[in-house]
N, C-alpha and C positions, 0 to 999 in steps of 0.2 A: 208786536202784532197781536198777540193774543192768544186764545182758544180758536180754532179757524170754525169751529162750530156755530159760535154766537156771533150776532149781529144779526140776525133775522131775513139771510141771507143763505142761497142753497151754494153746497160745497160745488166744485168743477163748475165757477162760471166759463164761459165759450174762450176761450181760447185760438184766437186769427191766425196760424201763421201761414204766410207766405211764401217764406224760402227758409229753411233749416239754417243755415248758416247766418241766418240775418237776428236770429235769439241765442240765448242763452243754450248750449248743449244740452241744459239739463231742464229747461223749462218745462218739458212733456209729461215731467213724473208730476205735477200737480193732477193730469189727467188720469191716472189711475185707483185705480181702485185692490186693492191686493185681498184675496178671498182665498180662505180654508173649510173644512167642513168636518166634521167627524160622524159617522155612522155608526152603527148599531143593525143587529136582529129585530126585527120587528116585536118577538116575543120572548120572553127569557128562555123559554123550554120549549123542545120539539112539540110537547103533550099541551099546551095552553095554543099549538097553533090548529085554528079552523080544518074542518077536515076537509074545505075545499083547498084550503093553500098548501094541505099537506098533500092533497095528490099534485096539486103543482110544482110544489117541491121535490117530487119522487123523480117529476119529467125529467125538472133541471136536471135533480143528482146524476141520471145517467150518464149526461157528458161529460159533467165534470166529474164523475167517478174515471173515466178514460183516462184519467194522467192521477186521479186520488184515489185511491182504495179505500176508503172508509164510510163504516157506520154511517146510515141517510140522518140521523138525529144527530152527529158528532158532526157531519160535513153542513146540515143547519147550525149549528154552533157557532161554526166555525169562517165559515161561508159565507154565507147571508148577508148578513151585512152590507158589502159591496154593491148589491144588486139593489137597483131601486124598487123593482117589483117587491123583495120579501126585508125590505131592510127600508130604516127611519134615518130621518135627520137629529140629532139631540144637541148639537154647536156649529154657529157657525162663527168665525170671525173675520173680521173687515178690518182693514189698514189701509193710511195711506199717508201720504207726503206733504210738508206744507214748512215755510218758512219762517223761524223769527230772526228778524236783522240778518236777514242773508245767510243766514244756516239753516241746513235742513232737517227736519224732524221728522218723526214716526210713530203715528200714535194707530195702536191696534187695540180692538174692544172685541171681546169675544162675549156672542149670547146664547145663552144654554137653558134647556128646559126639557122635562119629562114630555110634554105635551108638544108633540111635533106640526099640529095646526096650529097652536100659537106662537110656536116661533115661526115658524113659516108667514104665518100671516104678520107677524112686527117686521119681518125682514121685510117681507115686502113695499110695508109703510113704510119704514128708514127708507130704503130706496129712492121712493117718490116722494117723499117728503126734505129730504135735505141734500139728494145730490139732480145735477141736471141730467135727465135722462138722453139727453143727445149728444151727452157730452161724457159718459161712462166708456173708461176699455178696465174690464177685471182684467187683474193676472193672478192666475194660481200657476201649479206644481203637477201636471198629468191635468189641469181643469179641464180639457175640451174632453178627455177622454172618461172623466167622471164627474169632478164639482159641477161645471154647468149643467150636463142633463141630467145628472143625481135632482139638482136641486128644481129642475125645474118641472121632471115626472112624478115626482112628490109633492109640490104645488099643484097640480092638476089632478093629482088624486085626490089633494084634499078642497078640490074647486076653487083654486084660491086664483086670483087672473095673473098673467104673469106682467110683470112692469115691460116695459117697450125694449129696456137692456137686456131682457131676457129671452125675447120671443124670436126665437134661433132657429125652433125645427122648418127644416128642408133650406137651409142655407148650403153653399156649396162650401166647401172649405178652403177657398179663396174667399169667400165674403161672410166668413166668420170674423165681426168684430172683437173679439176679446185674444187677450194675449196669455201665451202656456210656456212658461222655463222650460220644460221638459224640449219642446218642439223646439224651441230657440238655441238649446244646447245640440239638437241633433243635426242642423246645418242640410235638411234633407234627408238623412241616413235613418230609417224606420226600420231599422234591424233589431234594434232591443233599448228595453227600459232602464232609465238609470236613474236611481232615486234621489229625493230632496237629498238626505243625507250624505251621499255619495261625491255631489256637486259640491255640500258644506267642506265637505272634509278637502276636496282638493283645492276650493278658495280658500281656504283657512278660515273659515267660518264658523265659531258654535256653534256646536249640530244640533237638532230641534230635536232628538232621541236623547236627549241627559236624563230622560227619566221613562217616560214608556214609549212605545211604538204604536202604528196603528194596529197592530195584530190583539197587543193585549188591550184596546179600548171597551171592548166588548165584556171584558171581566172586570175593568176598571166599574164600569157601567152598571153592571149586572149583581155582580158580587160584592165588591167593594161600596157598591152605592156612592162614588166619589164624582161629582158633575165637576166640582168644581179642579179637580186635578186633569179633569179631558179637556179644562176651557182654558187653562194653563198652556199646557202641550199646544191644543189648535193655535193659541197664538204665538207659541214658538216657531210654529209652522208658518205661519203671515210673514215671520219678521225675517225668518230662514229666507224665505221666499222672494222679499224684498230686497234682502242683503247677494243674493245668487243673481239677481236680476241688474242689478247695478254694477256689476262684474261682470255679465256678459255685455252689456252697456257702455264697458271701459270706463266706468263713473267713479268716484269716489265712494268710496266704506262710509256707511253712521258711524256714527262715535255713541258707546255704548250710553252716556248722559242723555241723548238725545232721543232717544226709544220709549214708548209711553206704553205701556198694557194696564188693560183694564178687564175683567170679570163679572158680568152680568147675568148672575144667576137666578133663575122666579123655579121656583119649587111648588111641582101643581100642588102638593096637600095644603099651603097655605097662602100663594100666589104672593110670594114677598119677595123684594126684593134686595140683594147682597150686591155691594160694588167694594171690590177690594183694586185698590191703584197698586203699583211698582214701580 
């Protein structure tokens, strides 16, 4: 079959069905799209941030000083990140499914960059440019409750338009198109969060934390100066993500030959580009 990329031909053509039982069980994983994200603080140090975001920040702290105790500059450290208001996008990656001779495959590209308008803004071209926009369902890991409106209140701050798969706000959440492991594992039961990892280990899955977590990305990022060890991890997290979802699916496991990652790094001081395959 080939690269499903090439042939001048956009990914997720339409897809008919009819009656579920009348294809292939497994025919709908072509329709997806599987998405991870990694954050960041907006600035490395409390002191480099504007002194209007720091009294915004002082608001935030108070609530969530109610369950933290800590230093206003240590809980930006530390914090931040999470919130789209005081925290960046620096990786995103994308996976998804597609067949050679009747096996299925996984090929995940993670793209990472200092400068979170241009990734924002290539993510948004990828979108419109290679896949059918009426024919998109993402699935992440907690997505409804962070990746999508992370990604898309950061798109909007930095004016960027959001593609037609993205344009969510005031959706009721029955007519929320995109799909979330998290939700699908909870069967209805909104009592507590149970992480990607958590899912991995009780499918027996390689856990996406063999080497850092989301907690320390931020040092990864900051201190280490290492993009390319977050775009790693993020598409651990894709593939994590993929492999949990086919398992609540009752579907068959990839086979680890059949997993494709890729690394797309552009480094603002010189805007070059790095592709390392696996």
């Amino acid at each position: 079959m080939g690269d499903p990329e090439l042939g001048g031909r956009k990914i997720f053509e339409p897809i008919f069905i009819k009656t579920y039982t009348s294809l292939k069980k497994d025919l709908f994983l072509k329709q997806l799209l599987f998405i991870d994200i990694e954050t960041v603080r907006a600035e490395a140090t409390w002191e480099t941030l504007s002194l209007g975001m720091q009294q915004q920040w002082i608001r935030k702290a108070l609530s969530l000083n109610q369950h933290e105790d800590l230093p206003i500059p240590e809980l930006y450290r530390e914090r931040a990140g999470i919130y789209a208001e005081f925290g960046k996008v620096i990786c995103i990656s994308l996976g998804f499914f597609y067949q050679v001779e009747g096996v299925w495959h996984f090929k995940v590209k993670a793209y990472a960059h200092h400068d979170e308008q241009l990734l924002l803004q290539e993510f948004q071209t990828l979108l419109i440019e290679k896949f059918n926009q009426g024919n998109i369902t993402f699935v992440a890991h907690n997505g409804k409750e962070f990746d999508y409106p992370y990604l898309c209140r950061r798109m909007l701050v930095h004016q960027i338009e959001l593609p037609p798969c993205l344009q969510l706000s005031g959706k009721k959440p029955w007519g929320h198109p995109h799909l979330d492991t998290l939700e699908l594992w909870k069967f209805g039961d909104h009592k507590h969060y149970t992480p990607l990892a958590l899912l991995a280990e009780i499918f027996n899955i390689p856990s996406p934390k063999d080497d850092i977590d989301g907690s320390q990305v931020g040092r990864v990022y900051y201190e280490e100066k290492n993009l390319q060890r977050i775009a790693r991890y993020c598409n651990q997290d894709v593939v994590t993500t993929a492999r949990v979802f086919l398992r609540l699916k009752q579907l068959a496991d990839l086979e680890e030959e059949h997993i494709h990652s890729e690394y797309e790094l552009k480094h603002l001081e010189r805007h070059t580009v790095q592709q390392i395959n696996t």
